[in-house]
C-alpha positions in Angstrom: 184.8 98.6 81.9 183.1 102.1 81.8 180.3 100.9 79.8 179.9 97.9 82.5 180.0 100.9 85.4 177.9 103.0 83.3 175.0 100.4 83.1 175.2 99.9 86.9 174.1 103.8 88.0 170.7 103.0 87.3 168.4 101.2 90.0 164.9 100.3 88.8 162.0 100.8 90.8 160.1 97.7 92.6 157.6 98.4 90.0 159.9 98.5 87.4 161.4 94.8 89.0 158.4 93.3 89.8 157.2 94.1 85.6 160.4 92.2 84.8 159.2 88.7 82.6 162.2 87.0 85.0 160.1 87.7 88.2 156.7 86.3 87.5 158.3 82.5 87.3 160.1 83.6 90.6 157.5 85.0 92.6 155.0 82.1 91.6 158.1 79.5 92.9 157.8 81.4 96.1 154.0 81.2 96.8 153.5 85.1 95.7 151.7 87.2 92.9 153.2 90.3 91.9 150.2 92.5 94.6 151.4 90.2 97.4 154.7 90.7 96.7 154.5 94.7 95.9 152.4 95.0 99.4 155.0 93.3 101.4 157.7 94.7 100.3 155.8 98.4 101.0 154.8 97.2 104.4 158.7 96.0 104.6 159.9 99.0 103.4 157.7 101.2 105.7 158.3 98.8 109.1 162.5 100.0 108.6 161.9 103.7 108.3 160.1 103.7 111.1 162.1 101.6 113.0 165.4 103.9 112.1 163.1 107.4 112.7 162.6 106.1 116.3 166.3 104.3 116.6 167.3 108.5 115.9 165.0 109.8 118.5 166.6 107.5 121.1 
């Protein structure tokens, strides 16, 4: 089991992910290339820090 637990520690980067041979099939299933995907998922990412900096200020 600490081998299993061991493996989970690491989390790979959305470049890392989107590099994957297991995502191109899935992004292409769900009307995205891997740019598309990478910008959304930065404009995502950026839309929630903002919104929880402002959330703080209130």
């Amino acid at each position: 089991m600490a081998g299993r637990t061991e493996c989970c520690r690491y989390e790979p980067s959305l470049d890392e992910l989107l590099d994957d041979d297991m995502m191109r099939p899935v992004l292409e299933s769900a009307g995205y290339d891997r740019e598309r995907f990478h910008d959304l998922m930065v404009e995502t990412g950026e839309r929630i820090r903002l919104s929880r900096e402002s959330d703080e200020r209130d």
